[in-house]
TIMI-2910 file (N, C-alpha, C, CB; in pm, 1 decimal, decimal comma, always signed):
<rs>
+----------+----------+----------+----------+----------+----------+----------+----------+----------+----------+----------+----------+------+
!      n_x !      n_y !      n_z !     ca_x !     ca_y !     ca_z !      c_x !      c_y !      c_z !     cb_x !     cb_y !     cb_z ! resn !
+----------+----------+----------+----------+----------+----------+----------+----------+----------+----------+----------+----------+------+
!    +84,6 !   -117,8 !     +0,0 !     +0,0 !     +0,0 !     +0,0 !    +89,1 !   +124,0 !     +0,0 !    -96,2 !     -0,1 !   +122,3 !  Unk !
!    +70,8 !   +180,1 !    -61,3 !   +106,3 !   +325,1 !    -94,4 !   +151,2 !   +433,0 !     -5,1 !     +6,0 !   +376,3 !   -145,6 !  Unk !
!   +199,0 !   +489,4 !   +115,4 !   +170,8 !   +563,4 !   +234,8 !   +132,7 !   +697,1 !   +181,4 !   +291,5 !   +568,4 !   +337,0 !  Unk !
!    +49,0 !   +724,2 !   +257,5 !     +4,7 !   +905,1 !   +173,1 !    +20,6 !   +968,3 !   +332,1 !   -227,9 !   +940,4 !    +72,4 !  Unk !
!    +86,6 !   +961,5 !   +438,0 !    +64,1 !  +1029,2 !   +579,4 !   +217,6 !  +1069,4 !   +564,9 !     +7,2 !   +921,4 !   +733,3 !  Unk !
!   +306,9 !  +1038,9 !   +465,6 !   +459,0 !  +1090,6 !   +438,5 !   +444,2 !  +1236,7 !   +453,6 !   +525,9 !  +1052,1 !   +281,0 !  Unk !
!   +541,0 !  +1329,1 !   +486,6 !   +577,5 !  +1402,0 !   +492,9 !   +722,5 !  +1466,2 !   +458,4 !   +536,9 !  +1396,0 !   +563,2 !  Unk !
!   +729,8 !  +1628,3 !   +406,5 !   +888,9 !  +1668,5 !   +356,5 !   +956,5 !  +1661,1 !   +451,8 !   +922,6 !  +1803,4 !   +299,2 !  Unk !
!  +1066,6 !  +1619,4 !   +481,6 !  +1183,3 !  +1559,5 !   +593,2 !  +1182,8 !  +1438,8 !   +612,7 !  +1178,2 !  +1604,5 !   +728,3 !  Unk !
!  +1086,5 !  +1335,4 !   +618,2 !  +1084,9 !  +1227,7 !   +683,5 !  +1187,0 !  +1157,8 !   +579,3 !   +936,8 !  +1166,6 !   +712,1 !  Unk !
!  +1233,1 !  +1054,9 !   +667,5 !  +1344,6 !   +991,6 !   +572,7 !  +1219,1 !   +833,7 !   +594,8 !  +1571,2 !   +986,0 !   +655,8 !  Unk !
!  +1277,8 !   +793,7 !   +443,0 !  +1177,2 !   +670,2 !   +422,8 !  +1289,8 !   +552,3 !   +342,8 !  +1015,4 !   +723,9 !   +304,3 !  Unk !
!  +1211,5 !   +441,1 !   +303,3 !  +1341,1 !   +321,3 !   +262,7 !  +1175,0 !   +263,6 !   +195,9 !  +1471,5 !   +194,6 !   +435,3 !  Unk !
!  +1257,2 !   +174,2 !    +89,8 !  +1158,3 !   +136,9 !    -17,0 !  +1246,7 !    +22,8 !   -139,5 !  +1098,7 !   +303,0 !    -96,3 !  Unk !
!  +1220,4 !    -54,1 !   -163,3 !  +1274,3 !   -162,8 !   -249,0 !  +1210,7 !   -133,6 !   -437,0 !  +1205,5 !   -331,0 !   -164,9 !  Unk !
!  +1343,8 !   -130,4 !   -487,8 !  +1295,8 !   -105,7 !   -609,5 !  +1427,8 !   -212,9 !   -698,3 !  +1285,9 !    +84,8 !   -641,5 !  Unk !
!  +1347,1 !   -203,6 !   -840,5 !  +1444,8 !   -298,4 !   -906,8 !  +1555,7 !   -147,7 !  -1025,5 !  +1316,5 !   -458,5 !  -1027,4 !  Unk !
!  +1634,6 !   -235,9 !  -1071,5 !  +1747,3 !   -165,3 !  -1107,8 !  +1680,3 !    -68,9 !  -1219,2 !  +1873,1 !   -264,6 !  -1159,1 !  Unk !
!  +1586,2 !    -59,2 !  -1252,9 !  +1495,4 !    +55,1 !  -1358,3 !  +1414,7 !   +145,0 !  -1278,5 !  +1379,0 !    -20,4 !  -1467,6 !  Unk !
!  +1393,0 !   +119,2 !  -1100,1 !  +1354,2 !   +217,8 !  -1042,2 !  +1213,8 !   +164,6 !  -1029,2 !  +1382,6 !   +346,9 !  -1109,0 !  Unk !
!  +1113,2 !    +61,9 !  -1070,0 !  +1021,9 !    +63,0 !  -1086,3 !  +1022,9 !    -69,8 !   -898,9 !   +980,9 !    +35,9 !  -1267,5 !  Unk !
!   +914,6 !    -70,7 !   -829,5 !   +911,2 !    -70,1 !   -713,8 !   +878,5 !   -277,3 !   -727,6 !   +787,3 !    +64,6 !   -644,8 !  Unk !
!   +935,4 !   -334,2 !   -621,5 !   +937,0 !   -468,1 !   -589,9 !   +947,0 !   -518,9 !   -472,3 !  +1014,8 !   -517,6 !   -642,9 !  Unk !
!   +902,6 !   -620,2 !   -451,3 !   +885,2 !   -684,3 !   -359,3 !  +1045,4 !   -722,8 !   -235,4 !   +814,3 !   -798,4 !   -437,7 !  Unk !
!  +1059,6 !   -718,5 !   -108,1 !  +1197,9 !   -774,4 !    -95,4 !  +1253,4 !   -908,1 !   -118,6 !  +1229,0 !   -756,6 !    +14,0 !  Unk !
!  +1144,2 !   -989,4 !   -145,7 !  +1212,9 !  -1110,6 !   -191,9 !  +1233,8 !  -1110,7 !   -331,1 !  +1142,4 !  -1229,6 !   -157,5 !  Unk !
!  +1214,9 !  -1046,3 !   -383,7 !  +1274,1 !  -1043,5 !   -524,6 !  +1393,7 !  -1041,7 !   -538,8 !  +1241,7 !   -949,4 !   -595,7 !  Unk !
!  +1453,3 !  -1147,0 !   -624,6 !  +1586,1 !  -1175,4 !   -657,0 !  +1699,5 !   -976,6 !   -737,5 !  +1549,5 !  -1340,0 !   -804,6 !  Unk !
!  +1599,2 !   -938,4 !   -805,7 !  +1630,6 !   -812,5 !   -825,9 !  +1666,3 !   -709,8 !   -767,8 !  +1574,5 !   -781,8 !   -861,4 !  Unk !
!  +1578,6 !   -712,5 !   -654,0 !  +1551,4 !   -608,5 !   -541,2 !  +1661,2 !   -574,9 !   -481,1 !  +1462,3 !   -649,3 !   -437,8 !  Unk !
!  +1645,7 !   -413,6 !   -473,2 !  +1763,9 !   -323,7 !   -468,8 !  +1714,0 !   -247,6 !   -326,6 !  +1785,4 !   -214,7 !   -621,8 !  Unk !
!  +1755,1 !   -199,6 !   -179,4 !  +1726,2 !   -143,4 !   -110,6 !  +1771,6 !     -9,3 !    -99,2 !  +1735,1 !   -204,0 !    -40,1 !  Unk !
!  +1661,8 !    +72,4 !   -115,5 !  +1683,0 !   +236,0 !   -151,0 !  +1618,8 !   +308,2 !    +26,3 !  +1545,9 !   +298,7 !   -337,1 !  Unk !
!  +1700,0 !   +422,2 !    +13,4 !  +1642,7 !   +541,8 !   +103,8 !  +1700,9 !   +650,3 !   +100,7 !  +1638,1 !   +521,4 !   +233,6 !  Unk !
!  +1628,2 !   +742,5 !   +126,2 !  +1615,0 !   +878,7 !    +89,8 !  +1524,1 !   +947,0 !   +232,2 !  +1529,3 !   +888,9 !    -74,8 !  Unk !
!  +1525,5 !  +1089,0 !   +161,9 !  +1443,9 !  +1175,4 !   +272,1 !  +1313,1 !  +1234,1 !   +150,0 !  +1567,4 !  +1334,8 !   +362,6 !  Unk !
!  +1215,1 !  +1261,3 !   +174,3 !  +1085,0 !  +1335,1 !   +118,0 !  +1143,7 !  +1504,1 !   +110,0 !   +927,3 !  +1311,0 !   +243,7 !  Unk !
!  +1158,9 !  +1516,6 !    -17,1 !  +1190,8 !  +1639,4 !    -45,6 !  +1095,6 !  +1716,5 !    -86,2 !  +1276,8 !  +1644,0 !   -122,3 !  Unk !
!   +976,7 !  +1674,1 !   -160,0 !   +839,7 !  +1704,4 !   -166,3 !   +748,2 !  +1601,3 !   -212,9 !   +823,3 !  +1811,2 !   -243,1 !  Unk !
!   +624,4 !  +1689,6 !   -145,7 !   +503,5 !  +1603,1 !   -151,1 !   +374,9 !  +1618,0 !   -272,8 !   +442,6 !  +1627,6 !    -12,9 !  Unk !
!   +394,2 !  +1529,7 !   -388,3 !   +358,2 !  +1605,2 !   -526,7 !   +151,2 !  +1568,1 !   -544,9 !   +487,7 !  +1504,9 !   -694,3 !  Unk !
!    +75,3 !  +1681,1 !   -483,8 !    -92,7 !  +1637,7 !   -531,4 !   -146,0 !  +1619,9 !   -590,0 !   -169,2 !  +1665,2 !   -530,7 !  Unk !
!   -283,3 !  +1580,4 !   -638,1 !   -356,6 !  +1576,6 !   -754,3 !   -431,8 !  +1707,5 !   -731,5 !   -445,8 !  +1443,1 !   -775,0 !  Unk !
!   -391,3 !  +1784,7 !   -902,9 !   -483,4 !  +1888,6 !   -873,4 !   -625,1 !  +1907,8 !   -855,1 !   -466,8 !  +1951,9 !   -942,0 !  Unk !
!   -699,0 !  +1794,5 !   -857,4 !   -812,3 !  +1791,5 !   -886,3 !   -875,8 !  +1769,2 !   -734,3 !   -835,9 !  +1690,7 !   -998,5 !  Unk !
!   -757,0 !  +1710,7 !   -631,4 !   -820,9 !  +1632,5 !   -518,3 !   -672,5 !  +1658,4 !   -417,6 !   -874,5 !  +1438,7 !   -566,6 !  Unk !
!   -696,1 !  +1806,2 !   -354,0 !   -552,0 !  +1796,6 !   -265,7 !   -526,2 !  +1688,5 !   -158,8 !   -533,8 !  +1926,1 !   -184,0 !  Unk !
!   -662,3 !  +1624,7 !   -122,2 !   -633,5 !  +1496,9 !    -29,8 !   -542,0 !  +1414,3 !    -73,6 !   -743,6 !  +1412,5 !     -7,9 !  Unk !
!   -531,1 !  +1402,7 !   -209,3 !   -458,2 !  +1292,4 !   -274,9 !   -274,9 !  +1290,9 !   -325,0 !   -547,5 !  +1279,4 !   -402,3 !  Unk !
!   -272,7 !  +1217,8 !   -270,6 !   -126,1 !  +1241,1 !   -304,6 !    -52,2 !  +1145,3 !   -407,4 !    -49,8 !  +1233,0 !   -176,5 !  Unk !
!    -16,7 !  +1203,2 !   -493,6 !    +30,6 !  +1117,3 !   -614,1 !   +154,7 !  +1082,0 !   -655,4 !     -5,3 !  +1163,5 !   -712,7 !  Unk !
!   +263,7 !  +1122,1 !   -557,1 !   +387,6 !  +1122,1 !   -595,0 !   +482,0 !  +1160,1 !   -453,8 !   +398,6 !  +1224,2 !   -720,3 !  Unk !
!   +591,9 !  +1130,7 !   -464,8 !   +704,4 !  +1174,3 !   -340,5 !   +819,8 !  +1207,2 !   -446,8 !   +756,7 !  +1028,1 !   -204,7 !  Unk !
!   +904,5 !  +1325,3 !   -421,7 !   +981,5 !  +1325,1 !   -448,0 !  +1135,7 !  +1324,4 !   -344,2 !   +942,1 !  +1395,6 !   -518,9 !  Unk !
!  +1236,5 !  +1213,5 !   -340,7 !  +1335,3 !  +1160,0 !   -274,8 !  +1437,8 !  +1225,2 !   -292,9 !  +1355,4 !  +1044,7 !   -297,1 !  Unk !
!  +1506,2 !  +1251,1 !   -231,1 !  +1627,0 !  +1307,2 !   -191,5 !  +1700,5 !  +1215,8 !   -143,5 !  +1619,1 !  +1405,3 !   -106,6 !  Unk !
!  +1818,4 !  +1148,1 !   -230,5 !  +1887,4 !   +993,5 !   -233,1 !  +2039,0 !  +1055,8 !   -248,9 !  +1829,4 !   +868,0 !   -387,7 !  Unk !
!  +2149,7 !   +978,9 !   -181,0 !  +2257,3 !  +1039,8 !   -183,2 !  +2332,1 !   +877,9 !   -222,1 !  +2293,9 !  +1138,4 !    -35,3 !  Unk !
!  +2448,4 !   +901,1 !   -291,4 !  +2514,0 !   +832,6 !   -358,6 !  +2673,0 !   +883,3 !   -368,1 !  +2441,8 !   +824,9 !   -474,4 !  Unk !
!  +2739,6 !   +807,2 !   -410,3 !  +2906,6 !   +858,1 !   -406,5 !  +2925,2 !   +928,8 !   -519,7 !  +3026,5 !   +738,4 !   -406,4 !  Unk !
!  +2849,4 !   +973,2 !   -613,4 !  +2888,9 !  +1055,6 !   -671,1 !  +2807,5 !  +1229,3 !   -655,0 !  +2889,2 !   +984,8 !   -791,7 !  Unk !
!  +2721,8 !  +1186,9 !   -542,6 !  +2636,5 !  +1343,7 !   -542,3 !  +2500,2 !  +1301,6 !   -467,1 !  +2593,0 !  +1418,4 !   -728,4 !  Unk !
!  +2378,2 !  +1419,0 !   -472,6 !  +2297,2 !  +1362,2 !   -446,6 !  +2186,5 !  +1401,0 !   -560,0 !  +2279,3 !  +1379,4 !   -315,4 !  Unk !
!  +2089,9 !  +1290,5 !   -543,2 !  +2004,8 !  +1297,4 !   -710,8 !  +1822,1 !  +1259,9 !   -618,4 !  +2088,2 !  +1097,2 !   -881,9 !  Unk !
!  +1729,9 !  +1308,0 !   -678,2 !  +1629,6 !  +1249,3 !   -663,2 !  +1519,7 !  +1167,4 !   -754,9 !  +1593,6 !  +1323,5 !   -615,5 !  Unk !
!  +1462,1 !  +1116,8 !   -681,4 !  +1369,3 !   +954,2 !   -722,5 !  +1230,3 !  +1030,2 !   -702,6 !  +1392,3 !   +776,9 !   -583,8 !  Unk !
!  +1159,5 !   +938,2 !   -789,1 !  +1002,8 !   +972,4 !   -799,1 !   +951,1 !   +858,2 !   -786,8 !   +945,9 !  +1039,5 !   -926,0 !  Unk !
!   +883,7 !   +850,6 !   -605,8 !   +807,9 !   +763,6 !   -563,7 !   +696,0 !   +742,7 !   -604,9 !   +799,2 !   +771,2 !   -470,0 !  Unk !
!   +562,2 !   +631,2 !   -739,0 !   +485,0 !   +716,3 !   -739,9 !   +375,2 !   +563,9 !   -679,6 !   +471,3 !   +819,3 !   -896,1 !  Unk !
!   +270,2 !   +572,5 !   -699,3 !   +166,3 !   +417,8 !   -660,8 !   +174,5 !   +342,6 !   -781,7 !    -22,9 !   +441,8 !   -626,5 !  Unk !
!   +165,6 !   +353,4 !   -888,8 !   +151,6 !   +325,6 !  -1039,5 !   +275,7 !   +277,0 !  -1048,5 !   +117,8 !   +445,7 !  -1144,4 !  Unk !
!   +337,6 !   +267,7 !   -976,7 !   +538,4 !   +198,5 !  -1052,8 !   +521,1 !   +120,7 !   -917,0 !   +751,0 !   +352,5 !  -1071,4 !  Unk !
!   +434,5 !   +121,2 !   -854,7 !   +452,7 !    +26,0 !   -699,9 !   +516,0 !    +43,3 !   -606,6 !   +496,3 !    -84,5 !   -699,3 !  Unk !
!   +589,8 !   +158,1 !   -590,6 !   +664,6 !   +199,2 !   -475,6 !   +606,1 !   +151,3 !   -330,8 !   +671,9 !   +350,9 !   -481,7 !  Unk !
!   +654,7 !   +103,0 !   -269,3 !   +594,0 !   +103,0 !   -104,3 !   +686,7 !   +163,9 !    -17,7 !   +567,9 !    -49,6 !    -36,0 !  Unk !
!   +711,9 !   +296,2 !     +0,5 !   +786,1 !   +356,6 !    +67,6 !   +722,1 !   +369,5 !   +204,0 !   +819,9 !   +468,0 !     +3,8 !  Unk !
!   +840,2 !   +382,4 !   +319,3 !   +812,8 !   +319,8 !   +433,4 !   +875,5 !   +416,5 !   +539,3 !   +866,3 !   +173,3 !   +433,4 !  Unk !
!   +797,4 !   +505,1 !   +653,3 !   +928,6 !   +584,1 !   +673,7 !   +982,9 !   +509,0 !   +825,1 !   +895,2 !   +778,7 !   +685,8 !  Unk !
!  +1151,6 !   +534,2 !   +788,6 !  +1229,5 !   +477,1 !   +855,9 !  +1182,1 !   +509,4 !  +1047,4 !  +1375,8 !   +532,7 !   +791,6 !  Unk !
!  +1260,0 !   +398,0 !  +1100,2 !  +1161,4 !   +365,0 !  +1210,7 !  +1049,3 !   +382,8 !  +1291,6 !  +1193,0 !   +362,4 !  +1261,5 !  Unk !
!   +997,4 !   +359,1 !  +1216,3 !   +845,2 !   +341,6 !  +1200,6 !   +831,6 !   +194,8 !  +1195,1 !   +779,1 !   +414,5 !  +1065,7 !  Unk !
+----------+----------+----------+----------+----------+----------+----------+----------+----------+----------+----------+----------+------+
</rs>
C-alpha cells in the first residue's frame, strides 16, 4: 500500500528494481533504496490525494532524486516506524 501520511523531511526506505520501478523484498532483483521526502507532489483535482514523493537519495557521486509514485509500486516506508 502506498503511504500518503509521508511528509517533507521524513526519511523513508523502499525496495525497487534496477529501472527504479518498485518490488517486492524477496525479489531476486531487489535493490534497497532510502532517501528523505523532499516534496510532496498532489492531484490537482483532489488535494487529499497524493500522487507522488519526491526523494532526496545520496550516492558517491552526489545527491540525485527519485520519484516515488503508486503506479510503478513503490511502497515507501518511513524509517523507524
Amino acid at each position: 500500500m502506498f503511504d500518503t501520511s509521508l511528509a517533507v523531511g521524513d526519511r523513508v526506505t523502499w525496495w525497487s528494481d534496477t529501472h527504479g520501478r518498485g518490488v517486492e523484498p524477496e525479489d531476486p532483483v531487489a535493490v534497497h533504496r532510502t532517501g528523505v521526502i523532499a516534496q510532496v507532489h498532489r492531484s490537482p483535482s483532489d488535494d487529499s490525494r497524493v500522487v507522488a514523493y519526491s526523494v532526496a537519495c545520496r550516492s558517491t557521486l552526489g545527491e540525485y532524486l527519485v520519484t516515488l509514485r503508486p503506479d510503478y509500486h513503490h511502497q515507501p516506508t518511513r524509517v523507524g516506524s
